[in-house]
C-alpha positions in Angstrom: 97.6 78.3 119.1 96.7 82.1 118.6 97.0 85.2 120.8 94.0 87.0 121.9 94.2 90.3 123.2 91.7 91.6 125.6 91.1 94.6 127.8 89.0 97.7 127.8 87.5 99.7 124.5 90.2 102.4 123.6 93.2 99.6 125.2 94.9 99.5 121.6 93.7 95.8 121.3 93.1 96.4 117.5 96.2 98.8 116.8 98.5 96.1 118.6 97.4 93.2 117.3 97.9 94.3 114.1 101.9 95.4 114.6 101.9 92.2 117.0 100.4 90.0 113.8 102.7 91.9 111.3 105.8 91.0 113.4 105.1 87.6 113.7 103.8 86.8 110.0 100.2 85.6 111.0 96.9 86.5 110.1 95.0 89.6 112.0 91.3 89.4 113.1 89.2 92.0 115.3 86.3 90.4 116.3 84.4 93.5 115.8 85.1 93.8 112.4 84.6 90.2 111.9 80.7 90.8 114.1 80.5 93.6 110.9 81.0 91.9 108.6 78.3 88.8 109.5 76.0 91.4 110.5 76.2 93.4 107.0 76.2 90.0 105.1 72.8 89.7 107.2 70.8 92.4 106.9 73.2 94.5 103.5 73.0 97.5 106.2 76.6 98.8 106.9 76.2 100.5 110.4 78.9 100.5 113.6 78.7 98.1 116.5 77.6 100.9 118.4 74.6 102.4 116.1 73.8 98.1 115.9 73.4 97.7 119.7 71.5 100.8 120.6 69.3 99.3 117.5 68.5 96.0 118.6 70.3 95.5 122.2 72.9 94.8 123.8 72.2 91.2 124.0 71.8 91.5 120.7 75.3 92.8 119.4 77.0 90.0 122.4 75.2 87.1 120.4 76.5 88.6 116.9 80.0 89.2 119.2 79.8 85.4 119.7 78.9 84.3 116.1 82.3 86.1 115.1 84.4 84.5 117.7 82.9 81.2 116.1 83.5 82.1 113.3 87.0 82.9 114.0 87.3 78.7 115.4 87.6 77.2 112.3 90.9 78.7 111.5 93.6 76.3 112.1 96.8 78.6 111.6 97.9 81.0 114.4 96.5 84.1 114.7 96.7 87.1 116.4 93.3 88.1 117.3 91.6 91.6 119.1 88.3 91.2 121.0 85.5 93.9 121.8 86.2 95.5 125.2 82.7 93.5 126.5 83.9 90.3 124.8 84.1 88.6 128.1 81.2 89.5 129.3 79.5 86.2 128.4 81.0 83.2 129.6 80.7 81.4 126.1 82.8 83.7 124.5 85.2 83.5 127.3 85.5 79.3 126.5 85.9 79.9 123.0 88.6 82.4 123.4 90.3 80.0 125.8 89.2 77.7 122.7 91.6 79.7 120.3 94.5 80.7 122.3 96.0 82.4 124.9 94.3 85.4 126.9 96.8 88.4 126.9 94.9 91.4 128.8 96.4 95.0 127.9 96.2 97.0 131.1 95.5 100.5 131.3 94.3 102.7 134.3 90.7 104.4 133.7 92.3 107.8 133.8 93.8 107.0 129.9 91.1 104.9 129.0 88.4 108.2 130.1 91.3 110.5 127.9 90.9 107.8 124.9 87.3 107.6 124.9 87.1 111.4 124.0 90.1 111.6 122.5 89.0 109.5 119.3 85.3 111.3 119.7 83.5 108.3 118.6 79.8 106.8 119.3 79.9 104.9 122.5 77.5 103.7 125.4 79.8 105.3 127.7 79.2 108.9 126.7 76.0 110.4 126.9 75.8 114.7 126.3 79.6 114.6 126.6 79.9 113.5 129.4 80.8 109.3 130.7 77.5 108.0 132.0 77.8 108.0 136.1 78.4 104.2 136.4 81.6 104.4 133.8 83.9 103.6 136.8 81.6 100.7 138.2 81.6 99.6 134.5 84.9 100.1 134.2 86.4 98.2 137.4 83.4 95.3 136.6 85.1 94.4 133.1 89.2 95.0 134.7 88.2 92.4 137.7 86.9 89.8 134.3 89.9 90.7 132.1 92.6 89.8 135.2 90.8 86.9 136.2 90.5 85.2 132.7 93.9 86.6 131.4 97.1 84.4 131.2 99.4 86.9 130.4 98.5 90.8 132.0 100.6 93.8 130.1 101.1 97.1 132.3 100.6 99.5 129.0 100.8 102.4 131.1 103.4 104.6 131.1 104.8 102.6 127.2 104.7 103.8 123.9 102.9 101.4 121.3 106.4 99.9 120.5 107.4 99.2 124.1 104.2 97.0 124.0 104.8 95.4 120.8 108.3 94.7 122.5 107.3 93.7 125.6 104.7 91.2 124.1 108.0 89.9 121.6 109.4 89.2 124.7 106.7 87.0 126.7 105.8 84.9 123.5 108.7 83.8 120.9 107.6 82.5 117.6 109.6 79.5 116.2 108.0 77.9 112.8 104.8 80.0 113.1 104.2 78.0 116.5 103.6 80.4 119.4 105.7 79.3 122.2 104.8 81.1 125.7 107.0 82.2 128.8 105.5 83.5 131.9 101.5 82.4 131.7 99.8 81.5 134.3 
């Protein structure tokens, strides 16, 4: 059984999982890089998930989303794993998420998330002439409402440094001969 972290782009999913995976001796995925890395062995283009899915769609990029989480199934060794931040916006990669481990949703109000977003001054959907596209909040609450529903463990980030995450996520899962054992899920 692996941990999947899920939750809004810019919710430290990727930088997270990684100290989470580190700490607990397991391997590290981000399905993103993993929906690269198919893609590039596809077409021998490198390009970002966001140059890709203004390229050929957003349904486009969720299928290749899904092809990585499949990909990710035939692993048999926990795993700490980081998901896109519209991961869950198809129900089949919602199953085989479920299908890999448990759902642990970091939670962060839209006031950091907007901060983030320019902060890091990458390519994204969200930002068009500098500004977040008018529907960012309707966006925004849409994908929350998915991550709380689907989630079996939800993690208040705000107010926490990264290590009073990593700490707080020590303390709901315990590791015991690379076996994740969990306390207060759902």
């Amino acid at each position: 059984m692996s941990l999947v972290l899920i939750g809004f782009k810019k919710s430290g999913k990727t930088t997270i999982g990684k100290l989470l995976a580190e700490k607990a001796k397991v391997a590290f995925y981000d399905t993103d890089h993993v929906a690269l890395k198919l893609y590039e062995e596809e077409s021998v283009v490198l390009e970002s998930c966001y140059e890709i899915a203004c390229k050929y769609g957003e349904k486009y990029f969720r299928n290749l989303e899904t092809k990585s989480i499949n990909y990710l199934q035939f692993r048999k060794k926990p795993m700490v794993v980081a998901t896109g931040g519209g991961a869950l916006l198809k129900e089949e990669n919602i199953s085989l998420l479920r299908n890999l481990g448990k759902l642990i949703y970091l939670k962060w109000p839209i006031e950091i998330i907007e901060k983030r977003i320019f902060l890091f001054r990458e390519k994204t959907y969200f930002v068009k002439n500098g500004s977040l596209v008018s529907n960012f909040a309707n966006i925004f609450s849409k994908r929350c409402s998915i991550f709380e529903k689907e989630a079996d463990l939800i993690l208040d980030c705000q107010g926490k440094t990264e290590k009073q995450i990593l700490e707080s996520l020590s303390n709901s899962c315990n590791i015991t001969d690379s076996e994740w054992v969990y306390k207060n899920v759902k």
